[in-house]
C-alpha positions as CSV (number, residue, x, y, z in Angstrom):
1,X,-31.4,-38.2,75.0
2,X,-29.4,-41.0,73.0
3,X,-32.3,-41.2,70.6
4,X,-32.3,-37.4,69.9
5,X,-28.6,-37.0,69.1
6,X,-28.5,-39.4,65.9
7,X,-31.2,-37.2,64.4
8,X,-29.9,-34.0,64.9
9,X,-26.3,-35.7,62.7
10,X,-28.4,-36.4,59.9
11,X,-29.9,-33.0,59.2
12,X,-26.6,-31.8,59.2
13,X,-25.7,-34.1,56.3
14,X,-25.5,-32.3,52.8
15,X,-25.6,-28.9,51.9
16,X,-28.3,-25.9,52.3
17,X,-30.1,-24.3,49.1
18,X,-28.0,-20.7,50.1
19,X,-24.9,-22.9,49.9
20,X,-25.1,-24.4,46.9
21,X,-26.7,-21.4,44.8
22,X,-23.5,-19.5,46.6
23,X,-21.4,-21.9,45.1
24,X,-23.0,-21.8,41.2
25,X,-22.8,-18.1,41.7
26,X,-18.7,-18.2,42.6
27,X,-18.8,-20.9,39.5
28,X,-20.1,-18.9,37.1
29,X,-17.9,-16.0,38.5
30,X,-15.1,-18.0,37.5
31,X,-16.3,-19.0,34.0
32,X,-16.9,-15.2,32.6
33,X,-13.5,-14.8,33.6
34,X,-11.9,-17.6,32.1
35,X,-14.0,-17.1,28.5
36,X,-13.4,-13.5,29.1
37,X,-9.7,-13.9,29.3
38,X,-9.8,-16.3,26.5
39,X,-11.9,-13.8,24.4
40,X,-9.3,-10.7,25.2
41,X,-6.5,-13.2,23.9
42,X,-8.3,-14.1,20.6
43,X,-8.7,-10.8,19.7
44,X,-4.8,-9.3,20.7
45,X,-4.2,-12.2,18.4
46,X,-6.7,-11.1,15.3
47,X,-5.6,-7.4,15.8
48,X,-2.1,-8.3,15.6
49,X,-2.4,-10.3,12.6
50,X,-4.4,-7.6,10.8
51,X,-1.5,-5.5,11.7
52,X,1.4,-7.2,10.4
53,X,-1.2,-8.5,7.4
54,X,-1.6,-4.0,6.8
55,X,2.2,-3.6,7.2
56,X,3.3,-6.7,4.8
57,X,0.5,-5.3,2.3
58,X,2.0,-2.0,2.1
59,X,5.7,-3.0,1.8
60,X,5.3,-5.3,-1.5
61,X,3.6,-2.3,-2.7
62,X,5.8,-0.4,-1.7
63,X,8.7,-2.0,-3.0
64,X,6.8,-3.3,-6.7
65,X,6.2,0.5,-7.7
66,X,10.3,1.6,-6.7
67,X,11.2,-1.5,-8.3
68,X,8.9,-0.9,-11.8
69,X,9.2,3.0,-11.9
70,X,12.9,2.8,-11.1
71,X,13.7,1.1,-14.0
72,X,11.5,3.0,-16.6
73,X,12.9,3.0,-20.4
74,X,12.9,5.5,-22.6
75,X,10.8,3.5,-25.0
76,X,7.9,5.5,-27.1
77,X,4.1,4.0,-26.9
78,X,2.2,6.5,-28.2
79,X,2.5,10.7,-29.6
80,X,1.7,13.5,-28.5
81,X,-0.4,16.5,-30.2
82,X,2.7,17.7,-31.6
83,X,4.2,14.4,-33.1
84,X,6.2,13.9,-30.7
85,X,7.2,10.5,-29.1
86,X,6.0,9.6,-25.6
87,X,7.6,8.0,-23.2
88,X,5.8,9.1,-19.8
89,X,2.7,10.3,-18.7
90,X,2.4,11.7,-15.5
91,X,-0.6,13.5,-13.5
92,X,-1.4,13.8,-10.1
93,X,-4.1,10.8,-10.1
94,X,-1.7,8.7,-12.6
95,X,1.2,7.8,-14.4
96,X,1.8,5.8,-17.5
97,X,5.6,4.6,-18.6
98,X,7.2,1.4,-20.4
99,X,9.4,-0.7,-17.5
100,X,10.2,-4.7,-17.7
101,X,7.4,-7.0,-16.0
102,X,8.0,-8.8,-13.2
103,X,7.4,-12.7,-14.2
104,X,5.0,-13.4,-11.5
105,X,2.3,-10.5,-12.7
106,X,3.1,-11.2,-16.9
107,X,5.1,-11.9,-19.6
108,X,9.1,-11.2,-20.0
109,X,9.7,-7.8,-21.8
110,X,8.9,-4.6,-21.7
111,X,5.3,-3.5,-21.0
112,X,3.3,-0.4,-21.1
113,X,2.3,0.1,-17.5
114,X,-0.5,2.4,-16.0
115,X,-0.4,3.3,-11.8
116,X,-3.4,5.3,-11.2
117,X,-5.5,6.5,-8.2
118,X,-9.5,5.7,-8.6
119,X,-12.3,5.8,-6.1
120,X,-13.3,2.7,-4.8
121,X,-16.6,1.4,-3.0
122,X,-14.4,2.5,0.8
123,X,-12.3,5.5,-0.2
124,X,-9.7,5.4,-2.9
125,X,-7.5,2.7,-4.4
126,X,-4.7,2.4,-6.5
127,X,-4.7,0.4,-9.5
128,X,-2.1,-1.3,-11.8
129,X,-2.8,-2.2,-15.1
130,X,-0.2,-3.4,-18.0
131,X,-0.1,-4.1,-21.5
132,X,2.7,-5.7,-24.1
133,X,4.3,-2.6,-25.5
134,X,4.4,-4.4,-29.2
135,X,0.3,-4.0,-29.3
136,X,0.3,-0.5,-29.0
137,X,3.1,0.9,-30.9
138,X,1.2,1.9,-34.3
139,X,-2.5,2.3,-32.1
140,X,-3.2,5.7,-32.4
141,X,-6.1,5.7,-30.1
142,X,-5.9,5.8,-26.8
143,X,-4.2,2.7,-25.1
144,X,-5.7,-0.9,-24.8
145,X,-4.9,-2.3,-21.3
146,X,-5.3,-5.5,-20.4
147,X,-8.9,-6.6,-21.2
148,X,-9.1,-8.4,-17.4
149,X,-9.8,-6.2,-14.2
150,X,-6.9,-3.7,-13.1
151,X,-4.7,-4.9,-10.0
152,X,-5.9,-3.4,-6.9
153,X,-2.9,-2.6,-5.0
154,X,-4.0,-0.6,-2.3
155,X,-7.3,0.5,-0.5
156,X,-8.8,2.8,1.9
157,X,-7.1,5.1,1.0
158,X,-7.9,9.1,2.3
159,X,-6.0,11.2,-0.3
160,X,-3.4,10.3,-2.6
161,X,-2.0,12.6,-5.7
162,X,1.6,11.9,-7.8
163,X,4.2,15.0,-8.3
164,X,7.5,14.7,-10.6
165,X,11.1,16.7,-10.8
166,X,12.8,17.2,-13.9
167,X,15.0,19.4,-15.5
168,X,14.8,23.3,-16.1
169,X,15.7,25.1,-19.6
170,X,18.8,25.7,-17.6
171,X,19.6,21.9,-16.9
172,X,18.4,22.6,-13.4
173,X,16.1,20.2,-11.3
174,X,12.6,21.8,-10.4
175,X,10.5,21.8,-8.0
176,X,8.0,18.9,-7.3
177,X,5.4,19.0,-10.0
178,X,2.0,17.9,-9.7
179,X,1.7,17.5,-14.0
180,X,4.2,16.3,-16.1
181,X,4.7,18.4,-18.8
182,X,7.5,16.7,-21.0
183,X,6.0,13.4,-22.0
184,X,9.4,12.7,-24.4
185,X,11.3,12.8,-21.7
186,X,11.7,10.9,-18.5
187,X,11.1,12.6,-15.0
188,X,14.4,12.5,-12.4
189,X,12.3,11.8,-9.8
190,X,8.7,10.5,-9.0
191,X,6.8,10.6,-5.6
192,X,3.4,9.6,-4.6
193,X,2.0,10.7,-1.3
194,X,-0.6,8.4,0.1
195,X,-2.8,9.0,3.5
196,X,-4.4,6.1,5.1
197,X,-8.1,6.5,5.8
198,X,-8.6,7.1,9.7
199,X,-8.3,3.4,11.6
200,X,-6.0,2.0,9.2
201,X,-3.4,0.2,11.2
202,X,0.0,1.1,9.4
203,X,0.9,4.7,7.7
204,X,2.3,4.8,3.7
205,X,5.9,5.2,3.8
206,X,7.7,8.3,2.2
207,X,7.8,7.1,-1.4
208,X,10.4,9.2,-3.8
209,X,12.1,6.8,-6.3
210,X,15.2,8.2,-8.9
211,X,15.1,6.6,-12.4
212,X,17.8,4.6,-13.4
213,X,19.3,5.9,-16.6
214,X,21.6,4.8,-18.8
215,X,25.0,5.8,-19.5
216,X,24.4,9.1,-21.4
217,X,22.7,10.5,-18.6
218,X,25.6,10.0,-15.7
219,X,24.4,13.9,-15.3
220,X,21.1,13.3,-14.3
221,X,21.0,10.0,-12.4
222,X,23.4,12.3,-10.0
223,X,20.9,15.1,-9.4
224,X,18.0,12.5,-8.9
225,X,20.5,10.8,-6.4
226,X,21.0,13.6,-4.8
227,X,17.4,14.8,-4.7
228,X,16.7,11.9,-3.3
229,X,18.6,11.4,-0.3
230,X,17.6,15.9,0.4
231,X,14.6,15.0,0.4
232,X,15.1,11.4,2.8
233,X,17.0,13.5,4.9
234,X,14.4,16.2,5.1
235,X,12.0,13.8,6.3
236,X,13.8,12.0,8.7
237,X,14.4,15.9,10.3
238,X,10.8,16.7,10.0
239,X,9.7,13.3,12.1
């Protein structure tokens, strides 16, 4: 009996094949969770960077076309059929006016600028392009732009289309506008409505900007003030 006893301790030394493929089994259990969990945080992290990378985008657009629209001059850089000077051209798929440059995007002074809405290789995009208004002043063809590839501002984009407000024969402001149809003058307002294609993480902002105009027109900076907070208003009521 005492010579049985020391070999039934050994075979009970160790583990069992069940055991130990048990054991890998639990193991790699416990990795897919761990790179799983790992994975899931990588990619709340990518999809909110892409996020706030989609929100930043649109606010500097955003706030470069108020800042260059809003401070259009009345400064001529071309004529019409007619003879007459013109200051703005306006359409639903673009708009072309004379503001200041911004020094990070070109030279100091006035420039003529062009905002337009083209198709792109994933939907539409909107374009900026800009030339010195001194190179175009006595060019009766149509308008040489910068010789370098437009700004790309924005893309996948669904729809997108410009409308304007000005003044009736009765010093009245219209309704919104989808041509421009004075290009002497200077429109009181200008809005661009843009949908985002399906997917895109952050919606386009109502965008209605007032011009600011100089002294002699105290009459219709008012009305475009006032338009524009109506219309802010409207929209806040309508959300």
């Amino acid at each position: 009996m005492r010579s049985v006893q020391p070999a039934i301790h050994q075979r009970q030394q160790g583990f069992t094949l069940i055991e130990i493929i048990v054991v890998f089994t639990l193991l790699g259990m416990i990795m897919v969770l761990i790179f799983s969990g790992i994975d899931s945080g990588r990619n709340a992290v990518q999809k909110g960077e892409k996020k706030i990378t989609a929100i930043n985008e649109i606010r500097v657009v955003h706030n470069l076309l108020r800042k260059q629209l809003s401070r259009m001059m009345p400064m001529g850089f071309g004529e019409d059929d007619e003879g007459q000077l013109m200051v703005f051209e306006g359409s639903e798929e673009s708009v072309v006016y004379v503001s200041p440059m911004p020094g990070y995007l070109g030279n100091g002074g006035p420039h003529i600028q062009k905002v337009e809405i083209v198709s792109g290789n994933n939907g539409l995009e909107l374009h900026f392009s800009h030339t010195l208004l001194s190179n175009n002043m006595d060019d009766e063809e149509e308008l040489n732009f910068d010789s370098e590839e437009p700004i790309v501002l924005l893309e996948n984009i669904q729809s997108a289309n410009f409308s304007f407000i000005g003044l009736d024969e009765e010093g009245l402001p219209t309704e919104w506008e989808s041509e421009w149809e004075q290009p002497s003058v200077l429109p009181l307002m200008v809005q661009l409505d843009i949908e985002m294609k399906r997917g895109h993480r952050e919606r386009w902002p109502m965008f209605q900007v007032a011009m600011m105009l100089d002294g002699a027109a105290t009459r219709n900076r008012r009305a475009s003030e006032h338009l524009l907070l109506q219309n802010r208003s409207r929209g806040q009521g309508e959300r």
